[in-house]
Structure formats: C-alpha cells, structure tokens
TINU-778930 format. One record per residue (C-alpha): x negated, y negated, z. Coordinates in steps of 0.1 Angstrom, whole numbers, padded with zeros to 4 digits, always signed. Example, Ala and Ser with C-alpha at 12.3 -4.5 7.8 and 13.67 -1.06 7.14 Angstrom:
<atoms>
-0123+0045+0078-0137+0011+0071
</atoms>
This chain:
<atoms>
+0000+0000+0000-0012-0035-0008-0029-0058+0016-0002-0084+0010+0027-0060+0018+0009-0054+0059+0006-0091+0061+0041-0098+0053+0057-0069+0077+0035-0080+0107+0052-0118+0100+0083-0103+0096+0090-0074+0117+0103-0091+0147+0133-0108+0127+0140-0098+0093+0177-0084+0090+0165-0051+0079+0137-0042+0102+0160-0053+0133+0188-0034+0117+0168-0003+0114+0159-0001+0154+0191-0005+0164+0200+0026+0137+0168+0045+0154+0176+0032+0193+0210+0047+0182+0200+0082+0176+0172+0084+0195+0190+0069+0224+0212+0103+0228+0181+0129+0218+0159+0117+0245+0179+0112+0276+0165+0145+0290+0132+0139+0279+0116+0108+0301+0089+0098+0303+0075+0109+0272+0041+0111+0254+0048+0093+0219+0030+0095+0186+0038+0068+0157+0029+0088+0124+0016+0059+0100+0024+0030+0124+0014+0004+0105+0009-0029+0118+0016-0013+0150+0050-0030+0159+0077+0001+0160+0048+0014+0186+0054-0013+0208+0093-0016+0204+0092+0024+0211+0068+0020+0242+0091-0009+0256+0126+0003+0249+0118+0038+0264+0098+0054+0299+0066+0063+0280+0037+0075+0298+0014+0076+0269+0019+0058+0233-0006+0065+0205-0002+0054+0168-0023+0068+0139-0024+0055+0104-0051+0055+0072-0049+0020+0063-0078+0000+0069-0052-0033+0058-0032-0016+0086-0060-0012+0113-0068-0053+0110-0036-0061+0123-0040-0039+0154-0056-0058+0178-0034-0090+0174-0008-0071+0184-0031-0061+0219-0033-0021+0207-0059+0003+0215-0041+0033+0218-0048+0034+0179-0068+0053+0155-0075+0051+0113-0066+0086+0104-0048+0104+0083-0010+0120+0088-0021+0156+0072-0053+0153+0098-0037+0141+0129-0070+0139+0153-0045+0155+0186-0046+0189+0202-0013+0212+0194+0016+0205+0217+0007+0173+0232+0036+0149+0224+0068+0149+0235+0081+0122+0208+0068+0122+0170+0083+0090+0149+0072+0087+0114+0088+0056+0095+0087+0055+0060+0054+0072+0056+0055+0104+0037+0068+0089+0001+0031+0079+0000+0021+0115-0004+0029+0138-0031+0045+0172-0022+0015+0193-0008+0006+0162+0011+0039+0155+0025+0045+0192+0040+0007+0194+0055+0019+0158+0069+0050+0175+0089+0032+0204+0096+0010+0185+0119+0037+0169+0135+0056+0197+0140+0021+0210+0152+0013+0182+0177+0047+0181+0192+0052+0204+0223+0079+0230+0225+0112+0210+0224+0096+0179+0216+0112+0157+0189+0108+0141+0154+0120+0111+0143+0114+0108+0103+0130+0082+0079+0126+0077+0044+0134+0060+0017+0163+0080-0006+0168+0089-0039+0145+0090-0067+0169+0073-0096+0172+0039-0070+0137+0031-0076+0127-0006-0080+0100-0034-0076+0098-0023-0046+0081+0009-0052+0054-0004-0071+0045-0030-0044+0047-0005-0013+0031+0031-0036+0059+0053-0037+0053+0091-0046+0090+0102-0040+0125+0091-0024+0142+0116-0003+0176+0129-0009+0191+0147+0029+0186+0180+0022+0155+0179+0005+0142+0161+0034+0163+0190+0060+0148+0216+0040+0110+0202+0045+0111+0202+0077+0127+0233+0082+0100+0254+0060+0078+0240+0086+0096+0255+0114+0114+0226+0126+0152+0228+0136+0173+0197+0126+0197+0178+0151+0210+0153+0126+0209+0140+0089+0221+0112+0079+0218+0085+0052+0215+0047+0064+0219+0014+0050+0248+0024+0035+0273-0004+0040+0249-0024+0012+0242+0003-0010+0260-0009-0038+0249-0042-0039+0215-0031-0037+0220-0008-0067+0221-0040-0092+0190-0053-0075+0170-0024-0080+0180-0012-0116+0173-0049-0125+0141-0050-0114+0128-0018-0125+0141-0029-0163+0123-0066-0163+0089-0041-0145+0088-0061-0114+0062-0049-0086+0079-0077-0064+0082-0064-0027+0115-0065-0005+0100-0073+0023+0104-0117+0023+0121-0141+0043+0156-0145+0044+0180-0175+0052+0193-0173+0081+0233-0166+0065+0219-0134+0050+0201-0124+0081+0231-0125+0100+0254-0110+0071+0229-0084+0065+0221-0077+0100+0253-0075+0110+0259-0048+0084+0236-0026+0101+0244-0033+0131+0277-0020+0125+0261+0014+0112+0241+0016+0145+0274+0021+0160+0289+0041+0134+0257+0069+0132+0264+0078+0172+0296+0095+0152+0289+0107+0118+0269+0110+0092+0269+0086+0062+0267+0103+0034+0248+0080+0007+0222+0050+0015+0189+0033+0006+0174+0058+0037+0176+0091+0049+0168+0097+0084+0163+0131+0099+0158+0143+0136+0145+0176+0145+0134+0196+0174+0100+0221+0176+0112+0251+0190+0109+0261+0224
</atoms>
C-alpha cells in the first residue's frame, strides 16, 4: 500500500464516518463474543498505523496488546501514536509462540495476499490463538465492485461470505458469525466504484468529508451496528467473519 494511503488513515481514523462506523460494527460483535473472555491477550494482524490497537486495548480489559504488520510506511507512524508493543513482520510469519492470544483482529489485511498467502496468513492466526480464543477478520467483498480504490490500497482479491467462511474453516477454525456490512450504502456506492474503474482512477477513498456526509454516512452505520447484534446482512462493501479455535 502507498505511503500516501498510511498518512491519510493516521489523519483520519479518529473521525471519518467510515472508520467510526466500522468500530461501532466490530464493538458490536465483539461486544457479545468476549464477555467471558476478560482480560485478554490481543493480537492486531496488519495493524497499520496502530489506531484499531489502541481503540481495542481501551474499549476492552486487556492485559497484553501487541500489533504486527510489514509495512515500513506503517511502522513510522508507530511511535506518534506512543506504541511499542509493535513489530514489522509479516502475517504468514507471525513472530509468537502457538496459543498465546486470547483475541486475533485482522482488519482488511488479507486482500493484499494472493491465495497461498492469505490461507498461510489465517493459519497463523488460527495457530497463535489459544484454545477457544477468537478471530476477528473483515474484508473487503466482492470482486466485480472493484474501484480506484483498489489500485490505491493493492488489492489481490475481495471476499464474498462463504468464501471467506470456507477459508477459515480449512484451517480449522469454527465460525460464530458471517455477515456483510456497510450495506445500507451499498447501492450508492456501486455507481462510484464502476465509475471510477471505467475513467482508470487509482484515487483512494479514504479523504475528508463535510461534516453533513459524516453524519449521514455515520449515521448509516451506526444503524447497522445495531442491526448486526440480530442478523446478518446479506450483501455490503465488507464481509466480516468471527471464528473460534477449538478447544
């Protein structure tokens, strides 16, 4: 992924309609899976800038938070966000023993990695997370709704659910839910994204936005945050699976 792309995340995580819109889809689900499971050791699979680390480490009890991921753009950002429970490394090498987290979250990571790569990737989550411990894996969906976008961020592959279910599972995960997600805008985003794959854009997503389609769009997810306790959306721009090792 481009140097530009990290910049713009770490200026934008804390606000933009789609990254808030997303935690409140993950606090949603994750919120039910984990109230057993406190406190936790956490992993962040291809944390990036390192922000979802520190949202997860202050929403929930954890006793340990670690992040790994291979970018260099990634790793500059670390230390202005006071990290040092990080590491440059790769998420088909995780650099952990077996069964030493109780918590893996991987967050639009794997459509990097072509198809060998992605399943040696879950393989070492499912290899790193302790009996019972969970996964946490979203992904962008559907490989006909690629854009601009895609070229800016170096997408391999978009996930449809079951492919995505069935990955895991060869791996020897068992899932707890599927679901698509931003799903209340999917059609307005089709337009967006056939449009700017036919002019060959490599324009990223990820800009500012006014503060009337912050709190349109936001509110739009916020909506499905509530919604995805319940059911399970059928189509969306992501696909969000979580999955148990077994015990």
């Amino acid at each position: 992924m481009r140097e530009d792309e990290y910049r713009a995340m770490y200026d934008l995580e804390d606000r933009l309609w789609w990254y808030v819109g997303m935690r409140a889809i993950t606090a949603s689900l994750l919120d039910v899976e984990l109230a057993e499971r406190l406190p936790m050791h956490l992993l962040d699979v291809g944390c990036g800038t390192g922000y979802s680390l520190n949202w997860l480490r202050a929403r929930y009890p954890v006793e340990r938070a670690y992040g790994v991921d291979l970018s260099p753009h990634a790793a500059a950002l670390w230390r202005l966000r006071d990290l040092d429970t990080v590491a440059l490394a790769s998420a088909d090498q995780i650099p952990f023993s077996a069964n030493t987290f109780d918590l893996v979250t991987c967050f639009d990571v794997i459509y990097q990695l072509d198809d060998e790569g992605a399943r040696r990737a879950v393989s070492e989550m499912h290899r790193v997370l302790k009996p019972g411990g969970v996964l946490y894996i979203r992904e962008p969906a559907y490989e006909w709704m690629r854009g601009g976008h895609d070229v800016a961020v170096a997408t391999r592959h978009r996930y449809r659910r079951n492919e995505l279910k069935r990955l895991l599972e060869s791996v020897g995960f068992q899932t707890r839910r599927a679901t698509y997600a931003n799903s209340l805008l999917f059609w307005a985003a089709v337009p967006h994204r056939f449009l700017s794959r036919m002019k060959g854009s490599g324009e990223s997503d990820v800009k500012p936005a006014s503060p009337l389609m912050n709190r349109l769009f936001g509110g739009a997810l916020s909506i499905e945050s509530k919604l995805v306790r319940r059911l399970a959306f059928p189509f969306g721009l992501s696909v969000i699976v979580v999955a148990r090792k077994a015990v």
